[in-house]
C-alpha positions, 0 to 999 in steps of 0.5 A: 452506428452503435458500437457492439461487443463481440461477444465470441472475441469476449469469450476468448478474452476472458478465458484468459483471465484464469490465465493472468490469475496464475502469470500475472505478466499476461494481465496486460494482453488480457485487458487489452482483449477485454477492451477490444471484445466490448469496443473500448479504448481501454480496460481497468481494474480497481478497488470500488472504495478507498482508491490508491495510486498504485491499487489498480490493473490498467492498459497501457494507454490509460495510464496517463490519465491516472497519473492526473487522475490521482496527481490532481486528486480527480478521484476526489471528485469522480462524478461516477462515484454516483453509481456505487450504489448500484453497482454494489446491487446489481453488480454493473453501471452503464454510464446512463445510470449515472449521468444525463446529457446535462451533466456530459457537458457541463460537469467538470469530471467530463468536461476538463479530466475525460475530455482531456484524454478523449474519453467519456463513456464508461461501464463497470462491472463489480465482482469481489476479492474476499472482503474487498469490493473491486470493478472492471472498468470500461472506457469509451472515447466522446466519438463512441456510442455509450454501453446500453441495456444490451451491452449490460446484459452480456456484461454482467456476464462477467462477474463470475469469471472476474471473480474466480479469478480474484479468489485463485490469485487471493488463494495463492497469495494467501497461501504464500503470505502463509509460508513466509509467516511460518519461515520468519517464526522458524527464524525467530522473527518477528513479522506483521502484514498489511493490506494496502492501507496500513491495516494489519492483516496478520501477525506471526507468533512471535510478533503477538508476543511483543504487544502489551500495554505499550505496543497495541494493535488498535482498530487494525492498525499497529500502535505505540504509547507515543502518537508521534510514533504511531503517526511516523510508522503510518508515513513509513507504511504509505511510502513503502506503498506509494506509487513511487517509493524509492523517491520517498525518504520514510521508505528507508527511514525505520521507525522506533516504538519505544517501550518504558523500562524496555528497549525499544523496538525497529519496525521495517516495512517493505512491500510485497509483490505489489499488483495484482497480488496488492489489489486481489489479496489481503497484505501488501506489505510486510514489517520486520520487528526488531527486539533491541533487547535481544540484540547485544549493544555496541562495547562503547570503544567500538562506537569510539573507533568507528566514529570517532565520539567523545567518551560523553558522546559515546555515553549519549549514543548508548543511551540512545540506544537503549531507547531513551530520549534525549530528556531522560539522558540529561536526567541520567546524566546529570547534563542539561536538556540543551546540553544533551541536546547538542550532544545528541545532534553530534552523535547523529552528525557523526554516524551519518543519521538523521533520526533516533530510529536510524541510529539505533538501526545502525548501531544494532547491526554492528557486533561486539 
């Protein structure tokens, strides 16, 4: 017996939609009604391109399978991946438009990952949040009946409601990514946005002030003279952003842009409200810019009686601060490049950092 969608449960379901749009504790309760409306196991939300652990909306009981979905890079070879091109014109994909008999036996995607978990037949819709493509996916265990041309043609019926959804939650969270830009200019800060992949969304007045020849923004993304910099804000940025950040290191490591002839500049990044707000909108995470030579350095015995550092190590602190590089000390200051070396690692040693960047964090937040 084919497994049918109630169509008024459906109705029921996607009014709350609106619902989760404005309280975005209710998506869960929403998704769950959406699956048991259409006969599904289970309901997910997720960017059509450019897939990311923590850039998806799911039922509870999915959410094991993508953890290995992601852990064991399956989505790297999603045998669904064949049906985007419909999907981006008619607007659904049905299972059946997408593989045969042939290819839900042997294909290894249904074979060894949605077998794993009892799943096989999927539908999913296609509907847009501003630039970004995204799908309500349904998923049907291997002892269901797949979606068929009925099932699509009362699916597609959800595109609009889906949509409306993704542009109120988009329009609220564009207005408030608007309200904290103008409260950080208000404040003297600088500050730039990001979407989900480290792309600058926006930037604030006073951020635009700081880019010149030295700090750029090139292709959408934040970048420095220095391509080890650049490389270190775009780890810093994807930690801030992974599924678990906390556990990462590069989330609480800021990240220095060094500037010839200037001080160097601290970007901190750190995430919005992460889903839904991260997989409708266009930022998902915010960077804090810190100008070093608008803050007042350390008096030099202070660095001493707080870390107790040798006159010369005091000297190499400083100059760290200003941004040098261990290289230029020792050309300042007449010491060797191992030297300087050795003395760079004592100070770092001594305050408790581990890098540059932590150095200078640490030293711009102490007062005169």
């Amino acid at each position: 017996m084919a497994t049918r969608i109630n169509i008024s449960e459906l109705e029921k379901a996607l009014d709350g939609l609106l619902e989760s749009a404005l309280v975005a504790e209710s998506w869960e309760r929403t998704l769950e009604q959406i699956s048991r409306a259409t006969g599904s196991t289970g309901t997910h939300i997720m960017p059509v391109r450019g897939k990311f652990p923590s850039g998806f909306l799911s039922t509870p009981n999915l959410q094991e399978a993508f953890h290995v979905y992601f852990d064991e890079e399956w989505y790297k070879r999603d045998f669904r991946e064949r049906g985007l091109a419909v999907a981006m014109t008619k607007g659904i994909v049905i299972e059946h438009d997408i593989a045969g008999e042939e290819e839900f036996n042997h294909q290894i995607f249904y074979t060894d990952f949605l077998a794993r978990f009892g799943f096989r037949y999927s539908a999913m819709v296609g509907f847009t949040s501003g630039d970004t493509m995204l799908s309500l996916n349904l998923q049907r265990r291997i002892q269901d009946q797949p979606f068929d041309r009925d099932d699509e043609r009362l699916l597609v019926r959800m595109q609009s409601r889906l949509t409306a959804a993704a542009e109120i939650i988009r329009a609220l969270h564009v207005a408030k990514i608007d309200s904290m830009s103008e409260a950080f200019e208000l404040a003297g800060t600088a500050v730039v946005f990001f979407d989900r992949f480290g792309h600058v969304t926006r930037l604030n007045q006073r951020a635009e002030m700081l880019l010149d020849g030295d700090i750029r923004l090139l292709d959408q993304e934040l970048v420095a003279l220095s391509q080890e910099e650049t490389g270190l804000l775009r780890r810093h940025l994807q930690a801030v952003l992974s599924k678990e950040p906390f556990t990462n290191p590069a989330v609480s490591t800021p990240v220095l842009f060094s500037r010839p002839g200037k001080a160097p500049l601290i970007i901190r990044a750190q995430r919005l409200n992460g889903v839904p707000a991260e997989l409708f909108s266009h930022s998902a995470a915010v960077a804090i810019i810190t100008d070093l030579s608008e803050r007042a350095a350390p008096s030099r015995d202070l660095l001493r009686r707080l870390f107790s550092l040798t006159p010369q190590e005091t000297t190499v602190a400083r100059l760290l601060m200003d941004g040098s590089s261990p290289r230029q000390i020792a050309e300042i200051s007449g010491l060797t490049y191992e030297t300087t070396r050795g003395y760079v690692k004592k100070v770092l040693a001594k305050t408790g950092t581990q890098r540059q960047s932590q150095l200078i964090s640490l030293l711009s937040s102490l007062k005169i």
